[in-house]
C-alpha positions, 0 to 999 in steps of 0.5 A: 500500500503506497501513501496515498493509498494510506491516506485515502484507507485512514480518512475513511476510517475517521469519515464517521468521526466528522461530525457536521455540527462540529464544523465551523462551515456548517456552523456559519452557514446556519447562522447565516440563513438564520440571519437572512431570515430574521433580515427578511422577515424584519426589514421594512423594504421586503423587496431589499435583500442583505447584499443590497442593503450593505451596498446602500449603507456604504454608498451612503458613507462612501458618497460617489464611487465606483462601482469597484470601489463600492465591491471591495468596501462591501466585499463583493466580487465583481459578477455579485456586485454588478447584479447588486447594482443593476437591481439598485438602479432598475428600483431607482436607488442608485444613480449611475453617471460617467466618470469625467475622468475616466468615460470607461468607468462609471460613479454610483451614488445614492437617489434621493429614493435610495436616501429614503429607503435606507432612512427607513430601513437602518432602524431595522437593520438595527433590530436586525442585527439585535435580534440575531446576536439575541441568544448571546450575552453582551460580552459573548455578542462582543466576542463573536464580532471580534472572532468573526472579524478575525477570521474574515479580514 
């Protein structure tokens, strides 16, 4: 038997000692659909989904940028990021305009509809978040933001 053949003959041994429910993948993803359905459920604008939400929320801060700017602010490839923003502006959320500086690349900002959406829409994003993190104590909420940002940036 080479190494190989080891390897493949003792992964299938331990195979029934992997347990689902131990794995930081399974984990994260169920407290992420748990997460989307608190946000579906709760957001004012049942039409905003979380992705677009974050990309208003950070147009909001950022003011006019590009629309690569607003991907890697909101850690969205480019294919996620540009459905986000044809989305946005079909709704008449954003606004889209050439760069003057640059004709190939275009400048998003935030509409005037897009301002009031999101006005509405940050105190449930609050309640959101809220009630996401409610099974925890405070200084548990804390410390799974601060593990969660470490292993995410």
């Amino acid at each position: 038997m080479n190494c190989e053949d080891k390897k493949l003959s003792d992964s299938s041994k331990n195979s029934n000692k992997y347990i689902l429910e131990k794995q930081v993948g399974h984990l994260l993803r169920r407290a992420h659909q748990r997460h989307t359905w608190i946000f579906q459920k709760r957001i004012g604008d049942r039409s905003l989904t979380p992705v677009q939400f974050a990309a208003l929320v950070k147009l909001n801060v950022l003011g006019e940028v590009s629309q690569n700017q607003l991907g890697r602010n909101t850690a969205m490839d480019a294919s996620t990021m540009q459905g986000v923003i044809k989305r946005l502006a079909s709704r008449g959320l954003i606004e889209r305009k050439a760069d003057p500086n640059d004709r190939r690349r275009l400048l998003l900002s935030l509409s005037e509809e897009g301002k009031k959406v999101l006005e509405l829409a940050i105190p449930s994003g609050r309640i959101i978040t809220n009630s996401t993190l409610s099974p925890l104590s405070d200084d548990e909420q804390k410390t799974l933001i601060a593990l969660l940002k470490k292993i995410s940036y």
